[in-house]
Phi, psi and omega in degrees: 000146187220110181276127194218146170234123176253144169359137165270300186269081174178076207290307199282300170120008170255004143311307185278345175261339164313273191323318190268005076012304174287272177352263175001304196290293168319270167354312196261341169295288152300331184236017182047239193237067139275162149352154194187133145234148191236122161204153170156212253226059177259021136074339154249170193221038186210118206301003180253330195343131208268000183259333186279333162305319179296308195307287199316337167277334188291343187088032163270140183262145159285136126359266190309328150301322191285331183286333182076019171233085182275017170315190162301162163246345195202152215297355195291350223045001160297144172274085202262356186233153193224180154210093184256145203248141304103113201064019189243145145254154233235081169301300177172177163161176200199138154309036262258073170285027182236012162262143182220044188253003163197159176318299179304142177268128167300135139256139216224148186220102193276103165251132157226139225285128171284158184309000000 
């Protein structure tokens, strides 16, 4: 599992795809091609994001997409936290937008490993 805060000031999104190439890189060090989750704060927020195209080429699923809910994460009304999964299937798991003790919204993810 890898908890990530990604680049802020970096609109196009080519900062965050370096951080997600490194991550990656890491990630493929330690858990080689096991199960994975990457999640947090990744700071973008528009579905061609050219860093979610990596994960995604990486053989990773957005959670939340598989879940059907691209709503906000955050308070901004933007979607900027993720959970993305590699070797899981995707069971369930819900946004809570209605704590309002930080910008960000908890997210929660019920997973299990595919056969």
């Amino acid at each position: 599992m890898h908890a990530v805060h990604f680049e802020s000031n970096d609109v196009l999104g080519a900062l965050r795809v370096v951080q997600v190439e490194e991550m990656l890189d890491a990630l493929q060090a330690s858990a080689c091609d096991r199960p994975s989750i990457v999640a947090g704060d990744f700071n973008t927020w528009y579905p061609t994001a050219p860093e979610r195209v990596v994960l995604m080429r990486s053989g990773f699923v957005d959670a939340f997409e598989v879940l059907g809910d691209s709503g906000p994460t955050h308070a901004s009304g933007r979607h900027l936290d993720y959970v993305w999964t590699r070797g899981f299937d995707v069971e369930g798991g819900a946004i809570d937008r209605t704590v309002t003790t930080s910008d960000h919204f908890p997210l929660h993810v019920e997973l299990r490993l595919s056969p």
